[in-house]
C-alpha positions as CSV (number, residue, x, y, z in Angstrom):
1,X,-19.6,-41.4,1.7
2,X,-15.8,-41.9,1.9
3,X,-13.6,-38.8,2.9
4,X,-10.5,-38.7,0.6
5,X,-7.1,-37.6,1.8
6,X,-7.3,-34.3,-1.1
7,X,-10.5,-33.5,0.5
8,X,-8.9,-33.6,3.9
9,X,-5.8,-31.9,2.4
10,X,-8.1,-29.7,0.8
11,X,-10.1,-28.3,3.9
12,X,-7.0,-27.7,6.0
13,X,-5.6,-25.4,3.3
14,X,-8.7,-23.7,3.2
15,X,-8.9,-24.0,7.1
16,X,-5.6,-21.9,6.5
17,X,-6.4,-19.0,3.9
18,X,-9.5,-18.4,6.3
19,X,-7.4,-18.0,9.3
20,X,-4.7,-15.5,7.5
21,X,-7.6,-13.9,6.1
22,X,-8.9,-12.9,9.5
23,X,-5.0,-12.3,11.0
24,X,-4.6,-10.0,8.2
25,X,-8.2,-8.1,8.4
26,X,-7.1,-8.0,12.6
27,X,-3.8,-6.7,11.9
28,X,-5.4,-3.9,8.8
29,X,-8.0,-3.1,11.9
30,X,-6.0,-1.5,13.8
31,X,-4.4,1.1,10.7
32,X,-7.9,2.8,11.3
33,X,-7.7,5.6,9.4
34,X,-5.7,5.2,6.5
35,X,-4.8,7.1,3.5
36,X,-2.9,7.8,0.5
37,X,-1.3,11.4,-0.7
38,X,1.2,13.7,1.3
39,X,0.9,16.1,4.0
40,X,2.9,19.8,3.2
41,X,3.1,22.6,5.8
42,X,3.1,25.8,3.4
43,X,3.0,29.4,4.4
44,X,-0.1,31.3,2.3
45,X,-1.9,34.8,2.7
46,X,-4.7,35.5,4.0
47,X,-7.6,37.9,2.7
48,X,-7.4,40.7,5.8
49,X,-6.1,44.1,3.5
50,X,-3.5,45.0,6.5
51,X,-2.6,42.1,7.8
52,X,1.4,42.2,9.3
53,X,2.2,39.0,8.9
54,X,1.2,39.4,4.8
55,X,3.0,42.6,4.5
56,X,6.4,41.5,5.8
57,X,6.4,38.3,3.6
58,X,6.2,36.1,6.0
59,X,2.6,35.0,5.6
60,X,0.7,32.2,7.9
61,X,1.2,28.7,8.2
62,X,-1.3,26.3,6.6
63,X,-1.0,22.9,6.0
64,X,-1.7,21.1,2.6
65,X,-3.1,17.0,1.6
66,X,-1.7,16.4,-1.3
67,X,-3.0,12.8,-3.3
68,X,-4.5,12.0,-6.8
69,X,-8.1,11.8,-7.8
70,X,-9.2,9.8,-10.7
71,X,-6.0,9.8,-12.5
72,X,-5.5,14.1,-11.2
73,X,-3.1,15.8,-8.8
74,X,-5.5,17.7,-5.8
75,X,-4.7,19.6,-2.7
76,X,-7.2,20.5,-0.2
77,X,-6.3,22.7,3.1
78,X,-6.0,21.2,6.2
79,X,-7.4,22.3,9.2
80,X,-4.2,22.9,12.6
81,X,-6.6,20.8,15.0
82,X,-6.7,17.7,11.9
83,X,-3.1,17.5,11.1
84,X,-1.8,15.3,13.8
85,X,-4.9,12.9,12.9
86,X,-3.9,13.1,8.9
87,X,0.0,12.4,9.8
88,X,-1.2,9.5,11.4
89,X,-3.3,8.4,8.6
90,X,-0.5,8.8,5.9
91,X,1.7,6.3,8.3
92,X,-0.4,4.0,8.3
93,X,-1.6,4.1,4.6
94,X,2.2,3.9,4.0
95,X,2.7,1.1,6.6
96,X,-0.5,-1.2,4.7
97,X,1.0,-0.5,1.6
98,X,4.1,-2.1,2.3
99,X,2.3,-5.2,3.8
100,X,0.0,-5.7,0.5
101,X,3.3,-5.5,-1.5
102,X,4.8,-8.3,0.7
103,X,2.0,-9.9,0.1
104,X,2.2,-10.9,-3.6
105,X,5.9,-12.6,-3.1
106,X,4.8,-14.2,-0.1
107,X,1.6,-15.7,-1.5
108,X,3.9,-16.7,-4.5
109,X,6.4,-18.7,-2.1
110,X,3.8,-20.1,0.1
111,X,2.4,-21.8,-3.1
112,X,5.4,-23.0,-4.2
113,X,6.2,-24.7,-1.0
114,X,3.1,-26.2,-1.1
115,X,3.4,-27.1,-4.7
116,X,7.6,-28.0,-4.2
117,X,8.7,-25.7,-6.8
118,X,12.2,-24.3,-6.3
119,X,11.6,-20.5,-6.8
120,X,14.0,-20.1,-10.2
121,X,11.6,-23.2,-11.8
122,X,7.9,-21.5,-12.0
123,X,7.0,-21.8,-15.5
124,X,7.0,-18.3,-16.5
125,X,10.8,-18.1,-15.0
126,X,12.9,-16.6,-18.1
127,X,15.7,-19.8,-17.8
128,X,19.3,-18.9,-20.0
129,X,19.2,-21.7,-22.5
130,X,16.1,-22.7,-22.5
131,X,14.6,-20.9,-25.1
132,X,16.2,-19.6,-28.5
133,X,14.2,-16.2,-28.1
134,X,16.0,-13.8,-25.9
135,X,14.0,-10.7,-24.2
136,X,14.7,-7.3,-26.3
137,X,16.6,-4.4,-24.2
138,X,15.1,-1.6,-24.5
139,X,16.2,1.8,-26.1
């Protein structure tokens, strides 16, 4: 059986997804943990009846994850010891969400190299001119 030059081609670009694949999964290894929400520090009483700290207003520091939950705002309290751990994890959940919305552009250009499309010519491109219909601005 004859190898054609498309298989050939073929098997190199798949040869090439593979190997970004496993760059990218290297490079998302090492955002271990990762996570999506905020991290407040917010001053909140405590349940002792005399406590000085209550009385004067000034209350005690506690810190606060913020994220969303099926579609719904939640806060749970975090412990002192965990912060530095969660601050960490929101930097690199904010740091991998960047690099997946690079990822969509770049995927797009990479094809069109491949393919030799100039950028302003993809199909869906909305071209002046080229069609009587023009998009609706919105109110």
């Amino acid at each position: 059986m004859a190898c054609s030059m498309y298989d050939d081609i073929h098997t190199l670009v798949k040869q090439k997804i593979i190997l970004s694949r496993k760059a990218f999964q290297a490079k998302v290894a090492g955002l271990w943990p990762a996570l999506k929400g905020s991290l407040s520090q917010v001053r909140k009483p405590c349940i002792r009846p005399h406590c000085a700290a209550c009385a004067s207003g000034q209350k005690h520091l506690a810190y606060m994850l913020s994220f969303t939950e099926q579609g719904r705002r939640r806060c749970m309290y975090v412990p002192d010891a965990m912060a530095p751990l969660i601050r960490r994890a929101l930097h690199n959940g904010r740091t991998l969400e960047q690099w997946l919305c690079a990822m969509g552009p770049a995927l797009l250009r990479e094809n069109r190299r491949k393919k030799k499309i100039p950028p302003g010519n993809s199909p869906t491109a909305y071209q002046s001119g080229s069609s009587s219909k023009k998009p609706h601005a919105k109110n």
